[in-house]
BAFI-3210 file (N, C-alpha, C; in Angstrom, 3 decimals, decimal comma, padded with zeros to 6 digits):
// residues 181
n [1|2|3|4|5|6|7|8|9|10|11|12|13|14|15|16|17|18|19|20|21|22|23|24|25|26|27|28|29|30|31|32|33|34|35|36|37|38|39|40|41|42|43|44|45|46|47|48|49|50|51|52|53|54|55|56|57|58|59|60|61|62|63|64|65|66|67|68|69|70|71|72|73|74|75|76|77|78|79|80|81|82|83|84|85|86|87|88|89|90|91|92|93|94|95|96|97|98|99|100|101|102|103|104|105|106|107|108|109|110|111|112|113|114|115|116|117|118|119|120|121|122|123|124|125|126|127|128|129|130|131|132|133|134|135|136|137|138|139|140|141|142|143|144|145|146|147|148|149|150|151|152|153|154|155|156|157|158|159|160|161|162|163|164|165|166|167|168|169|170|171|172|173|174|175|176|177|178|179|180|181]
n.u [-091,707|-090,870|-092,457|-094,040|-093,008|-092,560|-095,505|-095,752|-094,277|-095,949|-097,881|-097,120|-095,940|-098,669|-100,048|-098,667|-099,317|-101,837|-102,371|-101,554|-099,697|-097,764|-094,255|-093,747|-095,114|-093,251|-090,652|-087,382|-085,332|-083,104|-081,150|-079,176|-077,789|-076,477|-074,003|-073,110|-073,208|-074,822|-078,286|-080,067|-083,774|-086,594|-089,942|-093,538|-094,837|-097,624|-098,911|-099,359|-098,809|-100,075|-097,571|-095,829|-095,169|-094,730|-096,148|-095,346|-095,740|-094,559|-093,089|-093,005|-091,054|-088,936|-085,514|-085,472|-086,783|-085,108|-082,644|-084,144|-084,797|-081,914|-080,973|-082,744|-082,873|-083,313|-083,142|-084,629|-085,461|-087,122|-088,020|-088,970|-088,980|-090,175|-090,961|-088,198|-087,545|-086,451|-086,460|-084,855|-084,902|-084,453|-085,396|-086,799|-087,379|-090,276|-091,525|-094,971|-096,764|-098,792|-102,220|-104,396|-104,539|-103,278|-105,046|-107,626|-106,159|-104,966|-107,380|-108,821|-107,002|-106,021|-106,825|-104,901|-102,353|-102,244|-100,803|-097,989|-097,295|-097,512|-095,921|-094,242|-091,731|-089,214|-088,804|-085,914|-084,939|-083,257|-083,663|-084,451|-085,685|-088,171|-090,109|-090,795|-091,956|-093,959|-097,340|-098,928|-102,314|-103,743|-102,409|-100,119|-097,804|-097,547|-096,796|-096,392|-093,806|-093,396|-092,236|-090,884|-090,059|-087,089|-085,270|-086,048|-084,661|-085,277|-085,049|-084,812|-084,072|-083,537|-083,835|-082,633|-081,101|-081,077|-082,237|-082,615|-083,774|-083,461|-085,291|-085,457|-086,921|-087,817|-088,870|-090,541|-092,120|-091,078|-087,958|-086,738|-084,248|-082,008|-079,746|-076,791|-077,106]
n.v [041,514|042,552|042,486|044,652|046,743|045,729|045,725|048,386|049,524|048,387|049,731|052,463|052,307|051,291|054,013|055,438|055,033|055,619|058,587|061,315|063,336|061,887|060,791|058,457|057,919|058,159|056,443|055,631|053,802|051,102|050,212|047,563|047,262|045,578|047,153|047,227|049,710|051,116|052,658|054,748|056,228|057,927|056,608|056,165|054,907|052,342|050,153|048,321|045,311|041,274|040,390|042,279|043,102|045,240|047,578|049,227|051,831|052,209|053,252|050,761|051,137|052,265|052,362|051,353|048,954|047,565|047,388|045,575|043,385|042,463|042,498|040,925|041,860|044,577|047,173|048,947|052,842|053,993|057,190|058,712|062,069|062,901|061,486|059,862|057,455|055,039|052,706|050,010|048,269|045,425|043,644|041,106|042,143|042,336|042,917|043,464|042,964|041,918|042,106|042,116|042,424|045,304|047,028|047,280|049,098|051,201|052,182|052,943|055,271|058,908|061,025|062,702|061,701|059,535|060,517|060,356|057,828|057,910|059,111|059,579|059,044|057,130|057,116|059,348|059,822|061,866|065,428|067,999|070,378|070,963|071,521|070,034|067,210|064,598|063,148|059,872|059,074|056,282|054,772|053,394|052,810|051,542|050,357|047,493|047,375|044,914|044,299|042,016|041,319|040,130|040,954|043,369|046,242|048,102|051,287|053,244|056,334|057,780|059,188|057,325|056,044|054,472|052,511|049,871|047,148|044,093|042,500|039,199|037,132|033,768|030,781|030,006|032,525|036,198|036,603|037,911|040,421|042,076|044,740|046,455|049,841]
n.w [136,654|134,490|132,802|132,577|131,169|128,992|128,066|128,971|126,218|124,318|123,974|123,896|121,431|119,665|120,162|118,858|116,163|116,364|117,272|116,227|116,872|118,679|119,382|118,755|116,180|114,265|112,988|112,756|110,306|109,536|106,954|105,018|102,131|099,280|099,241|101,186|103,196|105,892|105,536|106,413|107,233|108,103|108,859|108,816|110,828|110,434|111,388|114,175|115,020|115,493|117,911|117,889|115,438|112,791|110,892|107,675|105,031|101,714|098,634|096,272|094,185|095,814|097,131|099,552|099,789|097,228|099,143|101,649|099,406|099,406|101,656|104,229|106,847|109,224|111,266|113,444|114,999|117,553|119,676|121,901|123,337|125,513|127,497|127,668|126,281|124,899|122,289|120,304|117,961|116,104|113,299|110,937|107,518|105,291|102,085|101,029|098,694|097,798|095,881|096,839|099,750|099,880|098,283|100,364|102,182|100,299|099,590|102,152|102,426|102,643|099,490|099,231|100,501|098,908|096,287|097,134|096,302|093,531|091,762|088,639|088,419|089,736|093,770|094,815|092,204|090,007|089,520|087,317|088,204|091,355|090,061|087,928|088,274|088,109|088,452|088,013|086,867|087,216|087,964|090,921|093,053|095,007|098,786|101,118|104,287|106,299|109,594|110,986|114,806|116,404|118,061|120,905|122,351|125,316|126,840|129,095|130,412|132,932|136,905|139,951|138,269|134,947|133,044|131,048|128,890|127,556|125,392|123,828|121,055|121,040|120,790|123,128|123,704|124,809|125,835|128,420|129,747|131,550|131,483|131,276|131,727]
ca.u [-091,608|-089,877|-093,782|-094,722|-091,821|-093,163|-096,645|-095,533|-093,553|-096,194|-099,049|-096,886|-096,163|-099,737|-100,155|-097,991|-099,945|-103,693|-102,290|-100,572|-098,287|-096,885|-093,337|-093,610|-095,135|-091,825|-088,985|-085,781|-085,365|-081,686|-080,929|-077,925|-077,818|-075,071|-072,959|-072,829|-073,336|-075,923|-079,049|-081,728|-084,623|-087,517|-090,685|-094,396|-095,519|-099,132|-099,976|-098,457|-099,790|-099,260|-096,132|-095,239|-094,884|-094,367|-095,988|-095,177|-096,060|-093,421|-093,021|-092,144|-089,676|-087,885|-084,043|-085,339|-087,758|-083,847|-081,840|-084,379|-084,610|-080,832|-080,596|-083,997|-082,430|-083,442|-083,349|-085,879|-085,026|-088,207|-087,622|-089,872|-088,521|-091,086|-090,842|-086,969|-088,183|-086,129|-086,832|-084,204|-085,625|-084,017|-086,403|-086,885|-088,835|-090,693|-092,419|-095,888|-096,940|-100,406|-103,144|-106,141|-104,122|-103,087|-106,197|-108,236|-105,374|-105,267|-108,965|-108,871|-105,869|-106,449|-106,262|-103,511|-101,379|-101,819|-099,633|-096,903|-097,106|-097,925|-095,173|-093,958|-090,312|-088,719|-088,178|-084,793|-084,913|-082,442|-084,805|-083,989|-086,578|-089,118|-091,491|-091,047|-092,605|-095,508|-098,218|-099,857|-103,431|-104,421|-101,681|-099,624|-096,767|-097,906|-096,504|-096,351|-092,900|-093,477|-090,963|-090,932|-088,830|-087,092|-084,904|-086,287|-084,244|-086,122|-084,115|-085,535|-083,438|-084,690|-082,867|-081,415|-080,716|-081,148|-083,091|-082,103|-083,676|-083,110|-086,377|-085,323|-087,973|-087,978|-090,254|-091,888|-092,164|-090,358|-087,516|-086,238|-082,606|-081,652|-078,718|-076,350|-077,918]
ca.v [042,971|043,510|042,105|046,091|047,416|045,372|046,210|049,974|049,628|048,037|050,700|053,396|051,577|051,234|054,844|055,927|054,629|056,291|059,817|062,299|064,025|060,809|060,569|056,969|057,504|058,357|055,720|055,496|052,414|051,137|049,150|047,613|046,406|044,746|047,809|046,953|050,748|051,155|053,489|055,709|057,366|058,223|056,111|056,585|053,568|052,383|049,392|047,051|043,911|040,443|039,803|043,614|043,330|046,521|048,464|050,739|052,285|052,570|052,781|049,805|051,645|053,106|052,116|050,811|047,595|047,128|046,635|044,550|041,998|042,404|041,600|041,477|042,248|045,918|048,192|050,014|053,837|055,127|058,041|059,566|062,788|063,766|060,211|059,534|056,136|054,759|051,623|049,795|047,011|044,689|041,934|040,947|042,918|041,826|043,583|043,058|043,450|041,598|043,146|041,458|043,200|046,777|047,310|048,203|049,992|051,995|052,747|054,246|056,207|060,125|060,675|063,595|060,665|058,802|061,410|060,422|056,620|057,447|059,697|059,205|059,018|056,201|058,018|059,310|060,348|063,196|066,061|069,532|071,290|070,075|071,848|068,967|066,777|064,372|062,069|059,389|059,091|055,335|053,275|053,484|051,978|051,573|048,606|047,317|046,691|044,739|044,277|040,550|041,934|039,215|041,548|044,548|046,986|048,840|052,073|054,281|057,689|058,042|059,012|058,061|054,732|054,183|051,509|048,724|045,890|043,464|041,326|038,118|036,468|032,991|029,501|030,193|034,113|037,144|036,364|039,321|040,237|043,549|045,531|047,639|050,933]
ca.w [136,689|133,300|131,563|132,812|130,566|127,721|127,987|127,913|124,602|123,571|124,515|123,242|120,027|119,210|120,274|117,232|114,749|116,153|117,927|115,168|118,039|119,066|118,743|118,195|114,984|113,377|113,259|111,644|109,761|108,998|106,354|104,577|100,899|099,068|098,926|102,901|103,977|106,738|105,169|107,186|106,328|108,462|108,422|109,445|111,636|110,009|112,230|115,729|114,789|116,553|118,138|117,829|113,869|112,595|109,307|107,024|103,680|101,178|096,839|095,902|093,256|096,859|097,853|100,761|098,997|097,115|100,407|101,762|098,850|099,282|102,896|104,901|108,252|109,148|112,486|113,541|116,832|118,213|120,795|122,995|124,093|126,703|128,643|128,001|126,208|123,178|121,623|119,082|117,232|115,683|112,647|109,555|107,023|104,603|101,273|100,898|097,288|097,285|095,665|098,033|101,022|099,424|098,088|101,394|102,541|099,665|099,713|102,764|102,185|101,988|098,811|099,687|100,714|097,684|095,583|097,599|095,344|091,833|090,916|087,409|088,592|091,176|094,276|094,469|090,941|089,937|088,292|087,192|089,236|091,667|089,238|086,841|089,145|087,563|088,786|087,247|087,443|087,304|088,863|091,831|093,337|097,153|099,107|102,782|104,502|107,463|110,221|112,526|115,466|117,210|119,152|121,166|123,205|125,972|127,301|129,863|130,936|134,076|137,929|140,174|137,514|133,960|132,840|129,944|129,040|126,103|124,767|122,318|121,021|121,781|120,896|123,841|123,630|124,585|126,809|128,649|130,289|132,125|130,752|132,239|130,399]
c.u [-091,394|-091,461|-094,289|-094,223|-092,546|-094,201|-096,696|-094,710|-094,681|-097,617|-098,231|-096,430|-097,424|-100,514|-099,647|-098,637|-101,375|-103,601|-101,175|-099,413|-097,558|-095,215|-092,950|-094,313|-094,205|-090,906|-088,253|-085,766|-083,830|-081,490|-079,855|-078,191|-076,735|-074,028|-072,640|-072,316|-074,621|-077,063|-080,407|-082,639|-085,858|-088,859|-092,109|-095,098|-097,443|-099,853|-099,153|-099,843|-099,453|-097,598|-095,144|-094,826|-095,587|-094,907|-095,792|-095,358|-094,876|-094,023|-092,276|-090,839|-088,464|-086,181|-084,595|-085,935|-086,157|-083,335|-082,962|-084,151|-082,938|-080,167|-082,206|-084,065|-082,475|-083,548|-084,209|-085,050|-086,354|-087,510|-088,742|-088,894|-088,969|-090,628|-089,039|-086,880|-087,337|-085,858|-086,095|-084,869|-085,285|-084,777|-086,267|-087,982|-089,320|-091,468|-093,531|-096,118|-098,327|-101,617|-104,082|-105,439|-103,718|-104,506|-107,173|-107,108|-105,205|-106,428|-108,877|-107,883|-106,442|-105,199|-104,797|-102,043|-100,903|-100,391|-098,709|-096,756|-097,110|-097,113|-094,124|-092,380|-090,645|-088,522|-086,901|-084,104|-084,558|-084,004|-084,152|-084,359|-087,649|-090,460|-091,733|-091,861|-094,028|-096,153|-098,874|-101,084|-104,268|-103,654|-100,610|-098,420|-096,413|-097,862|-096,498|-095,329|-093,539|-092,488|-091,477|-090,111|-088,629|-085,696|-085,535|-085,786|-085,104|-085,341|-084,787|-084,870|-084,357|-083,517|-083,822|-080,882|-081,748|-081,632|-083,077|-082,599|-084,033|-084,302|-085,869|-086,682|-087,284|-088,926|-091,490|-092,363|-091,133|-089,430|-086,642|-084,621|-082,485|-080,488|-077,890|-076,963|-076,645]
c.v [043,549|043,519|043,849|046,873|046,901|045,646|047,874|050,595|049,384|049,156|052,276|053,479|052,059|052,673|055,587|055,974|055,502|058,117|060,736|062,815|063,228|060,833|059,282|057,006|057,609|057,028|055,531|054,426|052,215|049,802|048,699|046,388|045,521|045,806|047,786|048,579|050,991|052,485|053,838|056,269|057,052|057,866|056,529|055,574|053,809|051,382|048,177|045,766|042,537|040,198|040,968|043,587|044,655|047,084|049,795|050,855|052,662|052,812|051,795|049,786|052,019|052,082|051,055|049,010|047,082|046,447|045,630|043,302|041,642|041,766|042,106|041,786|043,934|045,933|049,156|051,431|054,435|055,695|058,958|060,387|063,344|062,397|059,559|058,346|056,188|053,416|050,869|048,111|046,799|043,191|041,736|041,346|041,965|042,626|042,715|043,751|042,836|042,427|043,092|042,655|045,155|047,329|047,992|048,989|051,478|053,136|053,555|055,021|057,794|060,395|062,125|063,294|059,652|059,553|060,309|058,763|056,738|058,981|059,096|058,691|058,324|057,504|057,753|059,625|061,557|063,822|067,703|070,769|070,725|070,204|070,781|067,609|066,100|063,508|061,137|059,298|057,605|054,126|053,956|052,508|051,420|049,955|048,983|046,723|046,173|044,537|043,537|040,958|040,440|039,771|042,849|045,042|048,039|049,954|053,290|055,183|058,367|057,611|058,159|056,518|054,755|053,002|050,711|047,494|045,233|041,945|040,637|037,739|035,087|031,991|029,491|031,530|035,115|036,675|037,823|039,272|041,611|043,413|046,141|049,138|051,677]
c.w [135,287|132,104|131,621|131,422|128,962|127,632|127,970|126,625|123,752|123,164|123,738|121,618|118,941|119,332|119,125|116,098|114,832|116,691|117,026|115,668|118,184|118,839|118,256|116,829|114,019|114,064|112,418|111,713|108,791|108,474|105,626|103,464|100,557|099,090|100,269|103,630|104,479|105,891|105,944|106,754|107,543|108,008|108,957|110,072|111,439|111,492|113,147|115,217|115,767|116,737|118,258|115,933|113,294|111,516|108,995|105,787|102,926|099,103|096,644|094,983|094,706|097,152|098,619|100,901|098,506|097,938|101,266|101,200|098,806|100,829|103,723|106,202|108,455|111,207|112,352|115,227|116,421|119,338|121,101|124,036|125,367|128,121|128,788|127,516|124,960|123,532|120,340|118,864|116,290|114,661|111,629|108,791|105,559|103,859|101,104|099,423|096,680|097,251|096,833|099,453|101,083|099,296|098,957|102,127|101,711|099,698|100,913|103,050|102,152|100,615|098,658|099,701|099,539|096,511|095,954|096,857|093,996|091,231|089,652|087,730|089,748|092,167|094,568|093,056|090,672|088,744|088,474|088,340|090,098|090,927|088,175|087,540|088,499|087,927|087,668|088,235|087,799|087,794|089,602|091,708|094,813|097,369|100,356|102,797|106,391|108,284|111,565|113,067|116,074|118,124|119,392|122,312|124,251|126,583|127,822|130,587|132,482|135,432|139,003|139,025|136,291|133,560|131,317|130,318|127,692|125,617|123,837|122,040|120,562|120,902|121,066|123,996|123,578|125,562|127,061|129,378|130,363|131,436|131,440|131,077|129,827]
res [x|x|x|x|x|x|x|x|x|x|x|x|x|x|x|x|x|x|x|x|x|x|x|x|x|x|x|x|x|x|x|x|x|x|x|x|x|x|x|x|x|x|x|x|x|x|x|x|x|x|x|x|x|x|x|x|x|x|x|x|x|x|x|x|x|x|x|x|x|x|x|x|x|x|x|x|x|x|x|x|x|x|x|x|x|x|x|x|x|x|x|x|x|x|x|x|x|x|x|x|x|x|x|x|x|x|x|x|x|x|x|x|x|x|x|x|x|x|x|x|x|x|x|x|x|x|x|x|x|x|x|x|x|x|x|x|x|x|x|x|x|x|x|x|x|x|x|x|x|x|x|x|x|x|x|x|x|x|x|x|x|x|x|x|x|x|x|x|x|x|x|x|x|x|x|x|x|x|x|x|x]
***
């Protein structure tokens, strides 16, 4: 019964990444460096790959590339307000920094989106005004964090009973386990 539950995480997942409205294309991503305080920031889910592995686009100058190489254990909360659906995910991320693999990602990037890599300043960079604000024109700083989940929370708001259930991953796959919600 619970394979249903996983096959609609996984359907609305992959929905995130191709439908702009989605609320699954946003997730908060929590991470914790050496200064061992938890850090959030709002991500844009690129691509569900096997196994439910997770991407996302980042600057490799960002905080968030730091607390990885600092601890690579990250949390992921999707929430779907219309269906009552939230999703905590629990993996290990990993920066991608190879050219062969950036490269067609890049390319078809709009280049609108690109900006958002080849600013002269790390982001997070104190600046006087945002008018100071400068791009470079011939190199970037665009990376892929991926994220191996090997726990996923399933949590469905829904009467007359609430609905929890806790995916590990496993050897042999996903192993599942109801919750009290």
């Amino acid at each position: 019964m619970a394979t249903s539950y996983l096959d609609e995480l996984s359907l609305e997942l992959r929905n995130g990444t191709s439908e702009k409205d989605h609320p699954f294309r946003y997730a908060t991503m929590g991470t914790v460096g050496l200064d061992r305080i938890a850090r959030l920031r709002t991500l844009v889910l690129r691509h569900v790959g096997e196994d439910y592995t997770l991407s996302f686009y980042t600057d490799k100058r960002s905080k968030k590339v730091l607390h990885i190489k600092e601890n690579k254990n990250v949390s992921l909360l999707f929430y779907h307000p219309g269906k009552l659906l939230q999703l905590k995910i629990e993996g290990v991320a990993v920066v991608i920094k190879d050219p062969d693999i950036l490269k067609p990602l890049w390319e078809g990037m709009a280049e609108s989106s690109k900006k958002d890599y080849t600013t002269v300043q790390a982001p997070g960079s104190a600046m006087d005004t945002p008018q100071q604000l400068e791009y470079l024109r011939e190199e970037n700083f665009f990376c892929l964090v991926e994220v191996h989940p090997f726990k996923i929370e399933y949590l469905k708001l829904k009467k007359p009973d609430h609905l929890r259930i806790r995916y590990s991953r496993e050897a042999s796959g996903w192993k599942q386990v109801f919750l009290v919600p």
